[in-house]
N, C-alpha and C positions, 0 to 999 in steps of 0.2 A: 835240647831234647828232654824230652820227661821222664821222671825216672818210675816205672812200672809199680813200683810201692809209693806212689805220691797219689797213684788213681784214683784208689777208695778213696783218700781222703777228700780229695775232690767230688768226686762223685758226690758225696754225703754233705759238704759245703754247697753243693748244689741241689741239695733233694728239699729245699724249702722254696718257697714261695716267692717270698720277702727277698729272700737273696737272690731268686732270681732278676725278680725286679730289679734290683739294686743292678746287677750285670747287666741290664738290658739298657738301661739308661747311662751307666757309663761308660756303651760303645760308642757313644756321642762324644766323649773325650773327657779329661779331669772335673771332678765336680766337688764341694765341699759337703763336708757331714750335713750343713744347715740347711745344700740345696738338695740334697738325697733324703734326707727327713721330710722336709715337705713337699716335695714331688709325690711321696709316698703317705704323705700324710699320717706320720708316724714322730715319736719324739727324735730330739736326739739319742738320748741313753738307747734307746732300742735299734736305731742304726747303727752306731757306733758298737756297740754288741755284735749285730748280725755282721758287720764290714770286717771285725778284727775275727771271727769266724774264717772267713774268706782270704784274708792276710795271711796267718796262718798256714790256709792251704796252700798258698800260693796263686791264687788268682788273683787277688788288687793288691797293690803297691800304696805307701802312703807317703805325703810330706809334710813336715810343719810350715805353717807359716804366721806367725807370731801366735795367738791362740787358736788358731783355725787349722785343722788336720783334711789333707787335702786327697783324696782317691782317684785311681785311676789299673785299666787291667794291665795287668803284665804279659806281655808280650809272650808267644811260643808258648800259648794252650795247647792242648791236643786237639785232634780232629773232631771228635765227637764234640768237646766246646764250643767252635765255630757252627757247628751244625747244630746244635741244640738253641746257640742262636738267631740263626735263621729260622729256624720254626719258628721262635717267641713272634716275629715281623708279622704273622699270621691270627693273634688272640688278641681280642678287642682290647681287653685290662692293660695288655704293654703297648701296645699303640697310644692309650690314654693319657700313661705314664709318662711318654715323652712329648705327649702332645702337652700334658699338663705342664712341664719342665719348666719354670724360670729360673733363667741364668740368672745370678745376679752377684756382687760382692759380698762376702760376709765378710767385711770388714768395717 
Protein backbone atom coordinates (compact mmCIF):
# COMPACT_ATOMS: atom_id res chain seq x y z
CA UNK A 1 0.00 0.00 0.00
CA UNK A 2 1.24 3.59 -0.66
CA UNK A 3 2.01 5.72 1.90
CA UNK A 4 -0.10 9.20 1.39
CA UNK A 5 3.18 11.49 1.53
CA UNK A 6 4.81 9.34 -1.37
CA UNK A 7 1.79 10.97 -3.59
CA UNK A 8 3.20 14.43 -4.50
CA UNK A 9 6.19 12.82 -5.07
CA UNK A 10 4.98 10.81 -7.57
CA UNK A 11 2.71 13.00 -8.97
CA UNK A 12 5.58 15.43 -9.83
CA UNK A 13 7.89 12.28 -11.11
CA UNK A 14 5.05 12.00 -13.29
CA UNK A 15 4.18 15.64 -14.46
CA UNK A 16 6.95 15.36 -17.47
CA UNK A 17 6.68 14.05 -20.72
CA UNK A 18 9.88 12.07 -21.11
CA UNK A 19 9.09 10.16 -18.02
CA UNK A 20 5.94 9.46 -18.95
CA UNK A 21 7.05 7.88 -22.01
CA UNK A 22 9.66 6.18 -20.35
CA UNK A 23 6.45 4.47 -18.02
CA UNK A 24 4.64 3.72 -20.91
CA UNK A 25 7.07 1.60 -22.58
CA UNK A 26 8.20 -0.24 -19.69
CA UNK A 27 4.60 -1.66 -19.22
CA UNK A 28 5.87 -4.05 -21.81
CA UNK A 29 8.25 -5.40 -19.20
CA UNK A 30 12.18 -4.84 -18.19
CA UNK A 31 14.06 -2.82 -20.74
CA UNK A 32 17.78 -1.38 -20.49
CA UNK A 33 18.80 2.36 -20.28
CA UNK A 34 20.25 1.94 -24.16
CA UNK A 35 16.78 0.39 -25.17
CA UNK A 36 14.81 3.35 -23.34
CA UNK A 37 17.25 5.98 -24.86
CA UNK A 38 16.48 5.08 -28.29
CA UNK A 39 13.10 4.19 -28.37
CA UNK A 40 12.89 7.74 -27.31
CA UNK A 41 15.48 8.93 -29.22
CA UNK A 42 17.13 10.55 -26.49
CA UNK A 43 20.81 10.00 -24.99
CA UNK A 44 21.78 7.90 -22.42
CA UNK A 45 22.83 10.65 -19.66
CA UNK A 46 19.29 12.08 -20.23
CA UNK A 47 17.45 8.79 -19.58
CA UNK A 48 19.28 7.62 -16.95
CA UNK A 49 18.65 11.31 -15.24
CA UNK A 50 14.87 11.18 -16.07
CA UNK A 51 14.72 7.01 -14.78
CA UNK A 52 16.65 7.70 -11.41
CA UNK A 53 13.98 10.73 -10.92
CA UNK A 54 11.36 7.97 -11.15
CA UNK A 55 13.58 5.45 -8.87
CA UNK A 56 13.54 7.84 -6.34
CA UNK A 57 9.83 8.09 -6.22
CA UNK A 58 9.23 4.88 -6.31
CA UNK A 59 7.84 3.88 -9.42
CA UNK A 60 10.88 1.92 -11.43
CA UNK A 61 13.10 -0.44 -9.74
CA UNK A 62 16.71 -1.08 -11.20
CA UNK A 63 19.30 -3.96 -11.60
CA UNK A 64 22.85 -4.19 -12.59
CA UNK A 65 24.05 -6.34 -14.91
CA UNK A 66 27.69 -6.16 -15.64
CA UNK A 67 27.70 -2.49 -17.02
CA UNK A 68 24.14 -2.30 -18.19
CA UNK A 69 21.46 -0.93 -15.56
CA UNK A 70 18.35 -2.55 -16.20
CA UNK A 71 14.43 -0.83 -15.38
CA UNK A 72 11.41 -2.10 -14.77
CA UNK A 73 7.77 -0.56 -12.73
CA UNK A 74 7.38 -1.60 -9.22
CA UNK A 75 4.71 -3.26 -8.55
CA UNK A 76 1.51 -1.73 -6.11
CA UNK A 77 1.19 1.98 -7.79
CA UNK A 78 -1.86 3.66 -6.99
CA UNK A 79 -4.97 3.90 -8.83
CA UNK A 80 -4.71 6.75 -10.51
CA UNK A 81 -1.21 5.27 -12.06
CA UNK A 82 -2.76 2.45 -13.66
CA UNK A 83 -5.33 4.77 -15.03
CA UNK A 84 -3.18 7.47 -16.22
CA UNK A 85 -1.94 4.72 -18.12
CA UNK A 86 -4.52 3.64 -19.80
CA UNK A 87 -5.27 6.93 -21.30
CA UNK A 88 -1.48 7.18 -22.57
CA UNK A 89 -2.91 3.68 -25.10
CA UNK A 90 -5.00 6.49 -26.53
CA UNK A 91 -2.15 9.50 -27.84
CA UNK A 92 -0.55 8.80 -31.18
CA UNK A 93 3.32 9.80 -29.52
CA UNK A 94 2.97 6.55 -26.95
CA UNK A 95 1.64 4.30 -29.48
CA UNK A 96 4.72 5.33 -31.60
CA UNK A 97 6.96 4.81 -28.76
CA UNK A 98 6.28 1.35 -28.47
CA UNK A 99 5.71 0.66 -31.91
CA UNK A 100 9.09 2.20 -32.45
CA UNK A 101 10.58 -0.28 -29.49
CA UNK A 102 13.58 -2.70 -30.31
CA UNK A 103 14.27 -5.08 -27.97
CA UNK A 104 17.41 -5.91 -28.29
CA UNK A 105 20.77 -7.01 -25.98
CA UNK A 106 22.92 -4.27 -24.73
CA UNK A 107 25.43 -6.43 -24.23
Amino acid sequence: MIVTEEIPLKLSALSDETRLRMINILRGGELCVCEIAEALGISQTKASRHLNILKTAGIVSDRRQAQWVYYSIVDGQPGFFYALLDDLDNLKKFQDDISGLKRKSCE
